[in-house]
C-alpha positions, 0 to 999 in steps of 0.5 A: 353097508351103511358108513358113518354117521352125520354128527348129533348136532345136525338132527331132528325127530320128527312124526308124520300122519302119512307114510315116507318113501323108503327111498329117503332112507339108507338102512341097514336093518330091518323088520315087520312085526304084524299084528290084528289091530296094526303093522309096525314096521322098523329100519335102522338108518344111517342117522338113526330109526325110521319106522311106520306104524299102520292102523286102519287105514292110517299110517304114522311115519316116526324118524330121526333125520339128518338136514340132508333128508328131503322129507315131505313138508305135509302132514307132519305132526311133530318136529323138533331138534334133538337136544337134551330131553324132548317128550310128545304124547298125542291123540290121533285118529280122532282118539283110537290111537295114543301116541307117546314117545321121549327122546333124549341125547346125552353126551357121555365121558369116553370110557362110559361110552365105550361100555356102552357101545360095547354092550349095545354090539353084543346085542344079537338078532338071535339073542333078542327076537324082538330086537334089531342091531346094525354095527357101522363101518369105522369112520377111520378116525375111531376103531370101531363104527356107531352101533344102533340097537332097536327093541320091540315089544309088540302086543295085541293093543299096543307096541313099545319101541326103545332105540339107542344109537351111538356117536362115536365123534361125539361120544354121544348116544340118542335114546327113544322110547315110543309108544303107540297104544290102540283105544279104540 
């Protein structure tokens, strides 16, 4: 089981051209979705999402990660803290593939926080099919751990990834939305 979370503060998102060991990463829930054009894969990891979208031959590596992952120093596409609000849209593999993605964090007062990681723990693989949820142990600080919740909407030329992830220390949530979407 994954523990705590590392505080907000300390990450950053990132988008490679190339595929990421699986070894890099603590995570906690998982899942493949498979269509004729691509391969999605999504992780729910101790500092939020890794996943790999794989088109062709290519492969494109989305994760947010804490300053204590060693991540490849190559092919990286996109990189930059997480503060405030942060938007990227580019055109890869020489234009066959858009890529979107927004990503947010958001400090909120501790009762709104609480109705949010309320609703986000009773979200259930079996209530959402295209979802994935993954509770964390309590730091013991809290009485209860961080929550993340991943949905996926999945269709024949493109594929919507929305996560939320809470911080419990900071009353905190990081939002994303991703989209890779097939032209040609």
């Amino acid at each position: 089981m994954l523990s705590a979370r590392p505080k907000i503060t300390d990450l950053s998102f990132h988008l490679f051209g190339r595929s990421l060991h699986p070894e890099l990463f603590k995570s906690g829930n998982g899942r493949e979705y498979q269509r004729a054009n691509y391969l999605l894969n999504v992780n729910i990891t101790t500092d939020g999402h890794w996943l790999s979208f794989q088109h062709k031959d290519a492969i494109f590596s989305e994760v947010s990660a804490g300053a204590h992952h060693p991540l490849p120093a190559t092919q990286v596409l996109v990189s930059h803290p997480i503060e405030g609000v942060c938007q990227n849209d580019l055109q890869l593999l020489d234009g066959q593939v858009h890529y979107q993605s927004k990503v947010q964090f958001e400090t909120v007062d501790p009762k709104t926080f609480v109705t949010i990681q309320q609703h986000l723990g009773s979200q259930t693989d079996h209530s959402q099919p295209s979802g994935l949820v993954y509770r964390f142990e309590s730091n013991g600080r809290l009485d209860f751990g961080a929550v993340s919740y991943v949905d996926v909407q999945s269709f024949i030329n493109h594929v919507k990834i929305r996560a939320f992830h809470t911080f419990p220390d900071s009353c905190a949530v990081l939002k994303s939305e991703t989209l890779f979407k097939i032209l040609g």
